[in-house]
C-alpha positions as CSV (number, residue, x, y, z in Angstrom):
1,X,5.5,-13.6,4.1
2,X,9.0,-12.0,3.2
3,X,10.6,-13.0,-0.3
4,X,14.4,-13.6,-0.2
5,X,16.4,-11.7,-2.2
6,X,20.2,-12.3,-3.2
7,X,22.2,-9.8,-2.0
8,X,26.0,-8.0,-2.1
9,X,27.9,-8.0,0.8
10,X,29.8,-4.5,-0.3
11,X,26.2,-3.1,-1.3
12,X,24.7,-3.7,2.5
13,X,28.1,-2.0,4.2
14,X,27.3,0.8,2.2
15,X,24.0,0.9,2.6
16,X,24.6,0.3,6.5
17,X,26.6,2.8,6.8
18,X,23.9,5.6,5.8
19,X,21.5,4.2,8.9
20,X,22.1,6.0,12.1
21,X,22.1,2.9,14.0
22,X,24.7,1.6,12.0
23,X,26.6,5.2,12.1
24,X,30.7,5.4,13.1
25,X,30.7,1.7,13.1
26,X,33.9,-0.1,11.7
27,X,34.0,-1.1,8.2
28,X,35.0,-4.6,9.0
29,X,32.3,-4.9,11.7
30,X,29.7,-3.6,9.0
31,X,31.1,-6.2,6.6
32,X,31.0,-9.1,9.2
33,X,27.1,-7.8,10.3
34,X,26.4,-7.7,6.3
35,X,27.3,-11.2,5.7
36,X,24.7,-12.4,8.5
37,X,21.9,-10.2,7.0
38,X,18.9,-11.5,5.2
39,X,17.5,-9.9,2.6
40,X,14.0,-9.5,1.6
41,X,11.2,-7.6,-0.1
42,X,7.6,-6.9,1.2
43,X,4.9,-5.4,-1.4
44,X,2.4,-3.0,-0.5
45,X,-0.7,-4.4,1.8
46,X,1.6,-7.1,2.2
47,X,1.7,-7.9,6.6
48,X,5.1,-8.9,7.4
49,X,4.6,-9.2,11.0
50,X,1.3,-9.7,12.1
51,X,-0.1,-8.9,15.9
52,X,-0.1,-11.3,18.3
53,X,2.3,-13.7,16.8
54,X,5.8,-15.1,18.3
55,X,8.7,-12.6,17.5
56,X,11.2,-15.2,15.4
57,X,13.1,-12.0,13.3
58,X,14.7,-8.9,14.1
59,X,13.7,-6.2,11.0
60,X,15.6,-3.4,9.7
61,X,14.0,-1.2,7.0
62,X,16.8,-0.6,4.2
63,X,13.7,1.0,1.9
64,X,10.3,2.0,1.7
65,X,7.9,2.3,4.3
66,X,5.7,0.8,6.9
67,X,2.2,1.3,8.7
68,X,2.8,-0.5,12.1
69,X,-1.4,-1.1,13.5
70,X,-2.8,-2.4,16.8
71,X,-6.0,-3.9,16.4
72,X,-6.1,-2.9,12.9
73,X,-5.6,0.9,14.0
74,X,-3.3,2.2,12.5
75,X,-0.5,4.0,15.3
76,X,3.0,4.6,13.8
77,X,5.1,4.9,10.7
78,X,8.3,3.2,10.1
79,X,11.1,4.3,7.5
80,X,14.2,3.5,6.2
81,X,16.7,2.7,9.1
82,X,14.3,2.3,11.9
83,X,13.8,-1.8,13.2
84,X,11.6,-3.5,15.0
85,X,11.1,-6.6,17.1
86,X,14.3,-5.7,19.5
87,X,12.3,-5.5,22.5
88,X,9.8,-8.5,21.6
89,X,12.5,-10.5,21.0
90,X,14.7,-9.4,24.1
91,X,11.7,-10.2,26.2
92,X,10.7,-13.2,24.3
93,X,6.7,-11.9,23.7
94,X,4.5,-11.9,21.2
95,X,4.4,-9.2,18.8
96,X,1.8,-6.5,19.9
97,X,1.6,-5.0,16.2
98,X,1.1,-5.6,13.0
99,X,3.5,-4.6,10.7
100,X,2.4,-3.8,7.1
101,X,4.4,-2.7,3.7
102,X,2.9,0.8,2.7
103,X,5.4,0.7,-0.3
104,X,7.3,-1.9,-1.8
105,X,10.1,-2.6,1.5
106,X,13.3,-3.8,1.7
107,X,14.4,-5.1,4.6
108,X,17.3,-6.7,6.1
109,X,16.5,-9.3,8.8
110,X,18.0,-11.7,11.2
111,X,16.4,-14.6,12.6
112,X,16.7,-14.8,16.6
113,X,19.6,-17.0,17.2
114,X,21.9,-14.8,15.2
115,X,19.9,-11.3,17.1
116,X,20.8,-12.9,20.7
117,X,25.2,-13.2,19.0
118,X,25.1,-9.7,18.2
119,X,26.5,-8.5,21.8
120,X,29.5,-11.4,21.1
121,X,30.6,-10.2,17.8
122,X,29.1,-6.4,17.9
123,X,29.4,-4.8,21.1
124,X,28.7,-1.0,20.4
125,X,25.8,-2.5,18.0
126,X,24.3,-4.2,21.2
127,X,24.2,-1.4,23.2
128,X,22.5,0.7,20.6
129,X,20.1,-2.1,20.3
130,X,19.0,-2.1,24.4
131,X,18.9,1.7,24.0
132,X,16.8,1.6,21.1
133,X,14.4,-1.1,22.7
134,X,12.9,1.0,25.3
135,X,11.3,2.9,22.5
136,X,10.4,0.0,19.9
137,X,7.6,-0.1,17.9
138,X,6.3,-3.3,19.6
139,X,7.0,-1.5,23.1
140,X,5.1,1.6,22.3
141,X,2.4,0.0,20.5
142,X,0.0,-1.2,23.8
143,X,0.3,2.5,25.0
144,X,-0.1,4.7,22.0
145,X,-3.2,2.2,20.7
146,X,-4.7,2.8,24.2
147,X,-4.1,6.6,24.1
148,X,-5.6,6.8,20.6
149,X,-8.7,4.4,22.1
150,X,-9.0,7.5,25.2
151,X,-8.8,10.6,22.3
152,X,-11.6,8.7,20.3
153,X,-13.9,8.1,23.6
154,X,-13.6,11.7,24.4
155,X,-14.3,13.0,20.7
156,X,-17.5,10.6,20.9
């Protein structure tokens, strides 16, 4: 699993700030989104979410990157600023990926309780969010695994 980390509230706005999700947003709304952040580390091989699991946190990557695998194929790539588990989490499933730490990862996470406050306290920042859920990770995954399953039949 995830290490905690301790972290700055001044150095997660900033670091916010550079993520297009988090783009044009208010400084005080950063700040009061900063302060419910959880900070952790992956290391590389490490699986920090595995497939066919309950969806508890919402992931941000703040640094490094991710291999996101179906079945143990690998399908997608994941980079600073791009999240996963919206859509899982929206529709309460289990996760259809695997997500696993190519490089050592930083993330910022939230556990589900404070995901489902974010359209209370951060209205733009939810709408973003249901935008950005119809093309999750965890959304996409079924499909693209099942497209890559067709290319390899057809290659055979």
């Amino acid at each position: 699993m995830v290490a905690a980390l301790p972290h700055d509230p001044a150095d997660l706005v900033a670091a916010l700030e550079t993520m297009a999700l988090f783009e044009g947003l208010p400084d005080a709304e950063l700040a009061g989104f900063a302060g419910l952040c959880h900070v952790a580390v992956a290391h590389p091989g490490q699986v920090v979410q595995a497939q066919d699991v309950p969806v508890r946190r919402w992931y941000v990557i703040a640094g490094g990157h991710a291999l996101v695998q179906r079945d143990t194929t690998p399908i997608g790539l994941l980079a600073r600023g791009d999240s996963w588990s919206e859509h899982a989490l929206l529709d309460q499933q289990r996760s259809p990926m695997a997500v696993v730490a190519l490089s050592p990862l930083t993330l910022l996470t939230l556990d589900a309780r404070q995901f489902f406050a974010i359209p209370e306290h951060h209205p733009v920042l939810a709408e973003r969010l249901v935008a950005r859920s119809a093309t999750a990770p965890e959304r996409l995954a079924a499909p693209v695994y099942k497209a890559l399953q067709h290319l390899a039949e057809r290659t055979t």
